[in-house]
C-alpha positions as CSV (number, residue, x, y, z in Angstrom):
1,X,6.0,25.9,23.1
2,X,3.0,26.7,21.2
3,X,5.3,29.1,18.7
4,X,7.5,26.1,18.4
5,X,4.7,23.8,17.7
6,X,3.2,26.3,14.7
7,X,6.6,26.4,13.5
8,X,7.0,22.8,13.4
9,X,3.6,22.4,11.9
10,X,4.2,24.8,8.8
11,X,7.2,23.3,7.5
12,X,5.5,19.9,7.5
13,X,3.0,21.2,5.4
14,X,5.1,23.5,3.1
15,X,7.3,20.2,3.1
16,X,4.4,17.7,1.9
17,X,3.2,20.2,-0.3
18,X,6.7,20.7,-2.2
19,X,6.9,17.2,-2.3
20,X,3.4,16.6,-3.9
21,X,4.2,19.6,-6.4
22,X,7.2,18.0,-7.4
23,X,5.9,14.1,-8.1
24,X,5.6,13.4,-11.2
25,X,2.8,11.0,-10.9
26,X,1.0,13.7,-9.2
27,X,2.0,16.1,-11.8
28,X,0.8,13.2,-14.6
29,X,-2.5,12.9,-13.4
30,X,-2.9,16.3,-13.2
31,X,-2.0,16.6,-16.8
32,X,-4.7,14.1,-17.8
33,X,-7.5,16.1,-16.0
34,X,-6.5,19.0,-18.2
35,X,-6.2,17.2,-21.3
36,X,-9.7,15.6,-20.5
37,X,-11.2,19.3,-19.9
38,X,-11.3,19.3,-15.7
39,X,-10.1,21.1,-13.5
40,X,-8.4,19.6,-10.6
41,X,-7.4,20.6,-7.3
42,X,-5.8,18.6,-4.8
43,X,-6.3,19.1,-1.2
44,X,-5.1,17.3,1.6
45,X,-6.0,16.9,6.1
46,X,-3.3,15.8,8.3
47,X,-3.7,15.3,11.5
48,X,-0.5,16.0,13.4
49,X,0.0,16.0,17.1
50,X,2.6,16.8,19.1
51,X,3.7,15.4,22.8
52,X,6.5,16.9,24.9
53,X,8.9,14.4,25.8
54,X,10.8,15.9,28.5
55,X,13.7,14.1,28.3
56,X,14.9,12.7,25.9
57,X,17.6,10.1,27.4
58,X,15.1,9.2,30.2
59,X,12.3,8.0,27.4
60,X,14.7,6.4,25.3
61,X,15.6,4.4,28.3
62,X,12.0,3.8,29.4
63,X,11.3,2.7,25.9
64,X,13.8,0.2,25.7
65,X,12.6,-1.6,29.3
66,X,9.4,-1.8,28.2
67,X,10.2,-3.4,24.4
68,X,12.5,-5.8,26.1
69,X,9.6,-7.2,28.8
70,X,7.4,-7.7,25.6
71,X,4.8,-5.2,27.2
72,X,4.9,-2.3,24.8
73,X,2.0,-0.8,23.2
74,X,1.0,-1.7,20.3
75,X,2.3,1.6,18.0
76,X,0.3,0.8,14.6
77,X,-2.9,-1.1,13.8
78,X,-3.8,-2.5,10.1
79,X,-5.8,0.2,9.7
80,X,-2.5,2.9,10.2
81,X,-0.5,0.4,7.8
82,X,-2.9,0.8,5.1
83,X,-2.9,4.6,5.7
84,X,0.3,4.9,5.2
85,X,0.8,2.3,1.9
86,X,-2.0,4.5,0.2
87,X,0.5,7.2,0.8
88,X,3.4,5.0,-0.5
89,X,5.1,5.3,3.1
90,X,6.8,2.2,4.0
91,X,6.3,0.6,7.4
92,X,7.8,-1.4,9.9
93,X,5.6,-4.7,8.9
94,X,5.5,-6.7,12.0
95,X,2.5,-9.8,12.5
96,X,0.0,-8.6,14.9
């Protein structure tokens, strides 16, 4: 599992990094730090974790009992929400 898991974990990062490369807001802002005589270089920490979830009909299922008795955990917090705006990732934006 763990190759699968490295595997996994370098195309996420090869993935967010194409996709930073290719923003052109990123790209724009880089521009300006050039124009204004800086050099910039962008560097970024994810932390990424990985659970095995056996399988995957079984957890669905579990899932599913446990959202309909209104006993689910709690997925996100306001603090993950506004982790994930500042990255312009849209979330599901239920009241706590």
């Amino acid at each position: 599992m763990d190759d699968v898991v490295n595997r996994l974990s370098k195309e996420l990062a090869k993935a967010m990094a194409t996709a930073l490369a290719n923003d052109r807001s990123v790209e724009a802002c880089h521009e300006r730090a050039r124009v204004a005589g800086y050099s910039m270089q962008l560097s970024l920490e994810a932390v990424i974790g990985f659970a095995s979830r056996g399988d995957c009909q079984a957890s669905s299922q579990g899932s599913k009992a446990s959202a309909s008795d209104g006993q689910s955990a709690q997925l996100m917090n306001s603090n993950d929400r506004r982790f994930l705006r500042s990255l312009r990732i849209a979330a599901d934006e239920r009241t706590e």
